[in-house]
ROPAKOL-863452 format. One line per 3 residues: number of its first residue (from 1); for each residue x, y, z of N, C-alpha, C. Coordinates in Angstrom, 1 decimal, decimal comma. Layout:
N
NUM	X Y Z X Y Z X Y Z; ...
! end
This chain:
89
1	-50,7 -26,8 -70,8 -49,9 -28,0 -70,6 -50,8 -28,9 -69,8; -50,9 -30,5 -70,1 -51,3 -31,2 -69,3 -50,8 -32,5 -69,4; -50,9 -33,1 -68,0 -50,1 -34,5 -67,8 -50,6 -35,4 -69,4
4	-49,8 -36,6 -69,5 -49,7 -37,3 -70,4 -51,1 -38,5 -70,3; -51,9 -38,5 -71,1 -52,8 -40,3 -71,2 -52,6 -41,5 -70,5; -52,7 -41,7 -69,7 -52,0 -42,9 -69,4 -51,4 -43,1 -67,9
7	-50,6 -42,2 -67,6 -49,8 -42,1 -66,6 -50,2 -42,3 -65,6; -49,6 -43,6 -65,0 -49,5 -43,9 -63,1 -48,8 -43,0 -62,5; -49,1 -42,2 -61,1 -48,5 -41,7 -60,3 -48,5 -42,4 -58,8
10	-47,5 -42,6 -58,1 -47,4 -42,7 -56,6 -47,0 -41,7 -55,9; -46,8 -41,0 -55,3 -46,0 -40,5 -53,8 -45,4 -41,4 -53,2; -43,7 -40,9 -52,9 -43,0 -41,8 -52,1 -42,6 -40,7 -51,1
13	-43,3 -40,8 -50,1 -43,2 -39,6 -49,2 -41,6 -40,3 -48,6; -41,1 -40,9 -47,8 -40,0 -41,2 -47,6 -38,7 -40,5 -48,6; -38,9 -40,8 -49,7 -37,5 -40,5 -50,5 -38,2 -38,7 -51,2
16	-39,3 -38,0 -50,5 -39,9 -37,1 -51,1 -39,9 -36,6 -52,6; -40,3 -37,6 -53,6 -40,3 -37,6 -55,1 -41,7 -38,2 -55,4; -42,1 -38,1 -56,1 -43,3 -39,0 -57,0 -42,9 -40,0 -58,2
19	-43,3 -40,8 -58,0 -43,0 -42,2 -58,8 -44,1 -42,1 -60,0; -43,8 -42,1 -61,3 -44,7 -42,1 -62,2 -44,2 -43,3 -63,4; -45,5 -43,9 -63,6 -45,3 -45,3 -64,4 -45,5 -44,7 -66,2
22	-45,1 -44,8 -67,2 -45,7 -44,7 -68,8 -45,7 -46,2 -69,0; -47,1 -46,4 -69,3 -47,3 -47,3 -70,2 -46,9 -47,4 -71,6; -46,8 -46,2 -71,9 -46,3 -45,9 -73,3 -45,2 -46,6 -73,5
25	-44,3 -46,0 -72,9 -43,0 -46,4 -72,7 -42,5 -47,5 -72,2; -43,1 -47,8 -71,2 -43,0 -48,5 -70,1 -42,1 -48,0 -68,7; -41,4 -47,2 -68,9 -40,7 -46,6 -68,2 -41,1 -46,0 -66,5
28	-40,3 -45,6 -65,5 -40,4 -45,8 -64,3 -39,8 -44,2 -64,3; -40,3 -43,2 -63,7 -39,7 -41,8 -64,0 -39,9 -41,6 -62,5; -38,8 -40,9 -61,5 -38,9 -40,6 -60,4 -38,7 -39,0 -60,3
31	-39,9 -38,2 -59,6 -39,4 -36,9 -59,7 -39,6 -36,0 -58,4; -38,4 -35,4 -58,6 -38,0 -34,5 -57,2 -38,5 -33,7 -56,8; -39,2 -33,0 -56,2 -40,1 -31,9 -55,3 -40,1 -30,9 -56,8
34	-39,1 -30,1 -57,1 -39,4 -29,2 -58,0 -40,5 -29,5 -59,6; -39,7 -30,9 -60,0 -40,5 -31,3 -60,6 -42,1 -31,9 -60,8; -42,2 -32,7 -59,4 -43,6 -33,0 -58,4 -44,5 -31,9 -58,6
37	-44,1 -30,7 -58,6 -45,0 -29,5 -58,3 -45,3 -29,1 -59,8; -44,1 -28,8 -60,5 -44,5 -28,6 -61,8 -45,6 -29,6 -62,5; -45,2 -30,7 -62,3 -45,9 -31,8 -63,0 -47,5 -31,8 -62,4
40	-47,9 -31,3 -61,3 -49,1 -31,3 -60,5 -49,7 -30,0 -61,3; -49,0 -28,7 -61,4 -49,5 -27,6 -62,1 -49,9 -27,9 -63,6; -49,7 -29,0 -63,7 -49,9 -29,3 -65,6 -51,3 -29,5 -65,5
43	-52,5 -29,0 -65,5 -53,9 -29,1 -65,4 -54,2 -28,4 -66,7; -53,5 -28,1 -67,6 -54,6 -27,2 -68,7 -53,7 -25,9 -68,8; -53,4 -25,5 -67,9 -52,8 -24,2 -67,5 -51,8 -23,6 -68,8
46	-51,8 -22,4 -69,2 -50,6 -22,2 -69,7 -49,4 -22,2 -69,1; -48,0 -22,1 -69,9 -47,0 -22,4 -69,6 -46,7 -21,6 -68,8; -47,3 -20,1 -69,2 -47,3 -18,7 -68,2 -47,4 -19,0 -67,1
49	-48,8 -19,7 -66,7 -49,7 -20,1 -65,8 -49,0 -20,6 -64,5; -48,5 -21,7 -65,4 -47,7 -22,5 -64,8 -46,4 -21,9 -64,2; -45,6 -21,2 -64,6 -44,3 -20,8 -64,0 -45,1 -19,5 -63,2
52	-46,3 -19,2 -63,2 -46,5 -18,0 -62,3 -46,6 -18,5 -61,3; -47,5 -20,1 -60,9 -47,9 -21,0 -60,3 -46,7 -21,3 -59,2; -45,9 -22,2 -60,0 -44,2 -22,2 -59,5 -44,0 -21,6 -58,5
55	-43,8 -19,7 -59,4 -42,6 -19,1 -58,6 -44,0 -18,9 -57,1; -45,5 -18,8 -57,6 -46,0 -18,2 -55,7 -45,9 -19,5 -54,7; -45,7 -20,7 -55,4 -45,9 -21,7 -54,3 -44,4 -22,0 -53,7
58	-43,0 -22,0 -54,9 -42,0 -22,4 -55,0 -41,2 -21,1 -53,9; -41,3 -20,3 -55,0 -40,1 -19,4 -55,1 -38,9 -19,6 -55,0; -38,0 -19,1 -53,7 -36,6 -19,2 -54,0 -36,5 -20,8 -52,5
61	-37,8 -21,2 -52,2 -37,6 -21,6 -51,6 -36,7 -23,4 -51,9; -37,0 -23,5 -53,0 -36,4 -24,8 -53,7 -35,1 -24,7 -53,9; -34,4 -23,5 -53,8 -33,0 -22,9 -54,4 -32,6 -23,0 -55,9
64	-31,6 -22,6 -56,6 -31,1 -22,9 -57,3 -31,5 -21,2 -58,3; -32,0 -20,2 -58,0 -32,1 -18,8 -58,4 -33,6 -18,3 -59,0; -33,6 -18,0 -60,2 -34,8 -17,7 -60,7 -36,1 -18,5 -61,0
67	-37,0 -18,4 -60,0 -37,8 -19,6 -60,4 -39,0 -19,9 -61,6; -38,9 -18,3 -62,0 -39,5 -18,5 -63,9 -38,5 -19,6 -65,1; -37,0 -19,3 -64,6 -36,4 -20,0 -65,8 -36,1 -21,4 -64,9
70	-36,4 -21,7 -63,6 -36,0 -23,4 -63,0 -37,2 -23,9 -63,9; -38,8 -23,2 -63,4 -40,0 -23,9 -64,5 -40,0 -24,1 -65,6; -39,2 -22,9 -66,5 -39,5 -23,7 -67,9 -38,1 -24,7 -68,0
73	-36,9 -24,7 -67,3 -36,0 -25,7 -67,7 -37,1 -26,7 -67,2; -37,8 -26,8 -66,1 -38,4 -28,1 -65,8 -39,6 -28,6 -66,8; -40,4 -27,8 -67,2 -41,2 -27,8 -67,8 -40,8 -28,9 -69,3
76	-39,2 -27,9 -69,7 -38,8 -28,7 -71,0 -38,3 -30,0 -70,7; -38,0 -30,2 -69,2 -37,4 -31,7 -69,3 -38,9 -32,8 -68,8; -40,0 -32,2 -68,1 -41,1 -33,1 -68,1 -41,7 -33,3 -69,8
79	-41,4 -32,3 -71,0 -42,5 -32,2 -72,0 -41,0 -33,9 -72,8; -39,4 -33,6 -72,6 -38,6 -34,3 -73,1 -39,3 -35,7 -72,9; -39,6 -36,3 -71,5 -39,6 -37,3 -70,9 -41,2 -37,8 -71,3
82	-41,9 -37,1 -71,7 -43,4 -37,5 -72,6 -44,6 -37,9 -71,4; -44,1 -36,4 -70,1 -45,3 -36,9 -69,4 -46,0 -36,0 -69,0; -45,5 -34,9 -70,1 -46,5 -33,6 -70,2 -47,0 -33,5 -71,8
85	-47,6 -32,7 -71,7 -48,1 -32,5 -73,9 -49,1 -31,1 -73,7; -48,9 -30,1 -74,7 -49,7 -29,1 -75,1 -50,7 -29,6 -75,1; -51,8 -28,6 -74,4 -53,4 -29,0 -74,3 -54,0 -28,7 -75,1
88	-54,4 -29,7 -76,0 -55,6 -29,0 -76,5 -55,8 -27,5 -76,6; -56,3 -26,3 -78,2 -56,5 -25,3 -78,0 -58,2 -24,8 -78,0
! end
């Protein structure tokens, strides 16, 4: 997986989310710690990679229970939102 062509990112440390711009779209996507981190792990990595990534930095510390299936729900709603994409094989 890796982030999308295009994409602005900010940090809004105050409201602790990241602000990300698609030119594509045009659209303004704001995202919450859990997703912030996923979206940072999208370097190339497999999906594996990535939720193995998650659960050592994350764990249960984000709440909400198992943090293999919080990654891929997150995973599927950054790939929905078109600001992740399969990397290249």
């Amino acid at each position: 997986m890796r982030k999308a062509d295009g994409l602005r990112s900010r940090p809004v440390p105050q409201a602790e989310c990241l602000m990300v711009f698609s030119p594509q779209s045009g659209r303004i996507h704001w995202l919450g710690l859990e997703s912030w981190l996923l979206f940072e792990l999208c370097d190339g990595r497999s999906v594996e990679a990535i939720a193995r990534g998650y659960a050592e930095l994350a764990g249960d510390k984000l709440g909400g229970g198992d943090a293999q299936a919080r990654a891929l729900r997150g995973l599927d709603s950054l790939l929905g939102s078109r600001l992740v994409e399969a990397a290249p094989a």
